[in-house]
N, C-alpha and C positions, 0 to 999 in steps of 0.2 A: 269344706264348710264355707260358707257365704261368712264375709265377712262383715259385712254390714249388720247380719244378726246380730257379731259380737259388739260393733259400735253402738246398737241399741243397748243391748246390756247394758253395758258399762256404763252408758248416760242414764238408763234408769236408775242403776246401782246409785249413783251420786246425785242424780235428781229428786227422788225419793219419794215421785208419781208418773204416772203415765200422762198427767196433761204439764206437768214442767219438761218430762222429757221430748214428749212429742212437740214443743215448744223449742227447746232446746237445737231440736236435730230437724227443724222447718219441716214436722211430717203431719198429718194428719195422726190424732190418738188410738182412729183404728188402726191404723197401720203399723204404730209401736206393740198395739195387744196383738196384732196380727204373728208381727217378726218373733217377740216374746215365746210367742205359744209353737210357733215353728220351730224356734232353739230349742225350747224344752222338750217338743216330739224328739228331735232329733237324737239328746242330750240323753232319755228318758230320765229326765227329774225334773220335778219343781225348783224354777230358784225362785222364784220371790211367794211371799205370803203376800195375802192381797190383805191390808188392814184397814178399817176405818179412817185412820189417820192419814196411808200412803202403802208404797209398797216398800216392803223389806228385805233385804233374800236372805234366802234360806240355807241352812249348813253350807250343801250342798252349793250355791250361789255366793256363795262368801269366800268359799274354795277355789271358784272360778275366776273369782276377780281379776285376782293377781293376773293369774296365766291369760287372762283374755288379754290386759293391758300386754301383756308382751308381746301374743300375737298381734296385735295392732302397731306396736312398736317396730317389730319386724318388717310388717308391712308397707311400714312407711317409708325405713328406709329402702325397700325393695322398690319401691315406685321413685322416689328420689336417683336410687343410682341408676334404673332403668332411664330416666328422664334425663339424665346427666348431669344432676342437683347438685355437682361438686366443684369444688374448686377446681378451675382450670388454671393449672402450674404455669403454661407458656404464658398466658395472658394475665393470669392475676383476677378472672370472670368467676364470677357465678353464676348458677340462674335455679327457678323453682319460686317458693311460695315460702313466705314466713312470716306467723299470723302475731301481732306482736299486741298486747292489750296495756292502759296504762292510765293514771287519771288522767281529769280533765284538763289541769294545770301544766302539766306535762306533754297533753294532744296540742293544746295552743301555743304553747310557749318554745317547748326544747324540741321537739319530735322533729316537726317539719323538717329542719334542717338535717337532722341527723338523716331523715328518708330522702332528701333533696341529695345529699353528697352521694348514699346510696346506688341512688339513680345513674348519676354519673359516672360513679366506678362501674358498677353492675348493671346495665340498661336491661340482663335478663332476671333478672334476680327481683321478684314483686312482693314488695311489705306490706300490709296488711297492718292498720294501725287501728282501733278500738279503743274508747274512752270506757272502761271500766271503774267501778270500786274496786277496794281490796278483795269482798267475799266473791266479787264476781270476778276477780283474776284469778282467784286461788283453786275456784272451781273449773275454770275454764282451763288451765294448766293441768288440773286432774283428767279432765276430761277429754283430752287432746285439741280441742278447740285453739285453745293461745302455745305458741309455739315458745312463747317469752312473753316476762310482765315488767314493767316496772311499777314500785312499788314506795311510794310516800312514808313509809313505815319504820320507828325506831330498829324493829328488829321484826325476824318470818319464822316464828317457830313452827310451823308445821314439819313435820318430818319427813314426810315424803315432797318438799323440795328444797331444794337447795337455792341458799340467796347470798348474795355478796354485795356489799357497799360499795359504790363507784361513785360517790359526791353526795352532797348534801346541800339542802337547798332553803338560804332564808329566808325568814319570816320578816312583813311590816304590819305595822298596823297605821290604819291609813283613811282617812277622811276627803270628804270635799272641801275648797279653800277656806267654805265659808262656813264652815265646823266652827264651833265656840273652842274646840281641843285643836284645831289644824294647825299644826308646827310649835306645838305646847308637850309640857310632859304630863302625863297622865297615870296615878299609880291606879290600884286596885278598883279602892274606894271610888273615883271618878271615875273606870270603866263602867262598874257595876251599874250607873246612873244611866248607860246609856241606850239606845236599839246596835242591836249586834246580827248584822247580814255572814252567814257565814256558808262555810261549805254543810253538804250531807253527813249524814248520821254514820259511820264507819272512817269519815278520815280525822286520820291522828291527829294532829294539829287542831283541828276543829272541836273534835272531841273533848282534848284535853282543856282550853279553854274556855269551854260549857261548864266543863268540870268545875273549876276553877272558880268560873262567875258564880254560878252556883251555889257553892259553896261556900261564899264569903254569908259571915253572919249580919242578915238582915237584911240581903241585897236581897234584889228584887230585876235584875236583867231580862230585858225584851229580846229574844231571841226569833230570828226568822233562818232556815233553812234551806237551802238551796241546791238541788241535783247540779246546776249549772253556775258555774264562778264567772260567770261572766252575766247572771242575773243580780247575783250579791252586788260585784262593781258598781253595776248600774246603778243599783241603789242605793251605795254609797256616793256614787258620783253624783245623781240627783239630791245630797244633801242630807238624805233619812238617817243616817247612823256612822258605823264603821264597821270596818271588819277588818280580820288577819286573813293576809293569804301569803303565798309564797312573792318574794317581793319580783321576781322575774316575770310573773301576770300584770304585775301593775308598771311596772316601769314607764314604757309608754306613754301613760297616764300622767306619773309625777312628771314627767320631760313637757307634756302639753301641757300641762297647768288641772287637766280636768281632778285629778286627787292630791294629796300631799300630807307626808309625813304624819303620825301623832307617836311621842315618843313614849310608850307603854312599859309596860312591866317587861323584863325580862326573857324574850320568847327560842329559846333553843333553835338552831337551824335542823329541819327533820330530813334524817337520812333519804337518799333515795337507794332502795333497792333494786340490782337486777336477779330476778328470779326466772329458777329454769324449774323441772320435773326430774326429781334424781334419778327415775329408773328410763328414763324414754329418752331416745335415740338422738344425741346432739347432731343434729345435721349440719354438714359445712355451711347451707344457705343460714342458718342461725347463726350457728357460731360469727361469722362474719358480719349479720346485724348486731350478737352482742358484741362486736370488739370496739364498732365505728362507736357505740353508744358511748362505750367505756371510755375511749379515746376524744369524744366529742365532750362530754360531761365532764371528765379530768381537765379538760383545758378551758372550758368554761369557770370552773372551780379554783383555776391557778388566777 
């Protein structure tokens, strides 16, 4: 069996149309109806219902799922050990491919280094770094695309992965010099008053204090949104507002003068997660990015 059929599946399965999947897996959508329709000859069953809405699968398709992720699972490490994706014990080397998805705050700030010391230990061993959200790590981890996420996130209840806490990363809240709040305390009531540049709609931190603003009685908070943390900045640094972010994005910043401290409410430091795929194949080239992370971020945190 071609196994490329099976990696269609399984992306349709979790994409949940033929134009996110074929998006997904850089094909043309006839070519996902193509591969589809060749499985199922092959298979003789329908898995998916084709609905209005998207597509679904079928009994039948819902029963494959699992087993397809295995075969895929298999296959990966089959090309991995074929490749010699493994630790090499005399030297302490790696090599192979490990596709690692994570915010943006984390692509700018912590990653590089961690992929820089990589490099040095492992010159065969290629990372793969991706500025994701959360819904778009979690899927991508389903889907075999992310090999490892990290993950901004109090806690990862999905159950089919598994995630452990390795440091956690604080919060400022932080203005241009020339804020009327710059290097003042600010409780609820005086946030509420103000424009608030913040990250995208799925990260924690951001979320919770939308929530927050929000929800005070009577307020009335200007909210702008941001895919990109480092367009929020900008905007705070030109003067427009403030925002929270993790204070390891702005540091930089406070050290030049361009932003500076506002002493805010309360803001909990939010966990960072590293998250794996409980049933798919910890490959040694992984395993080895999550140790450096582990190891990297613990002594950042000391």
């Amino acid at each position: 069996m071609d196994t490329r059929l099976l990696r269609t599946f399984v992306t349709l399965a979790r994409a949940g149309s033929f134009t996110a999947a074929a998006r997904d897996l850089h094909l043309a959508q006839s070519t996902v109806t193509v591969q589809i329709r060749t499985l199922e000859k092959e298979l003789g069953t329908p898995l998916f219902d084709r609905m209005p809405s998207g597509t679904v699968p079928t009994r039948a398709g819902q029963r494959l799922l699992e087993e397809a992720e295995d075969v895929l699972d298999a296959v990966a490490r089959l090309r991995a050990t074929a490749a010699a994706g493994q630790c090499d014990t005399a030297g302490g080397s790696a090599e192979g491919q490990v596709v690692v998805g994570a915010g943006d705050s984390l692509c700018s700030a912590r990653l590089p280094g961690v992929i820089a010391a990589l490099r040095r230990a492992h010159p065969r061993l290629e990372v793969q770094l991706h500025a994701v959200s959360t819904a778009e790590a979690v899927d991508g981890l389903r889907t075999g695309r992310l090999d490892l996420a990290l993950l901004l996130e109090p806690e990862v209840a999905e159950n089919d992965l598994l995630a452990r806490r390795i440091a956690s990363e604080p919060l400022a809240y932080v203005a241009s010099p020339g804020h009327a709040l710059a290097g003042r305390a600010a409780d609820w009531d005086a946030l509420a008053q103000e424009c608030f540049f913040v990250h995208e709609e799925g990260c924690s931190y951001s979320d919770r204090l939308v929530r927050t603003l929000l929800g005070l009685p009577g307020a009335r908070p200007r909210i702008t949104r941001f895919g990109s943390i480092d367009a929020a900045r900008s905007c705070v640094a030109a003067g427009l507002g403030l925002t929270l972010l993790p204070r390891v994005t702005v540091e930089r910043h406070l050290h030049e003068g361009r932003l500076t401290m506002v002493e805010g409410p309360e803001a909990p430091p939010v966990p960072v997660q590293l998250v794996r795929h409980r049933r798919r194949w910890f490959a040694p080239g992984a395993r080895i990015v999550a140790e450096e992370m582990t190891r990297t971020f613990a002594a950042a945190e000391a």
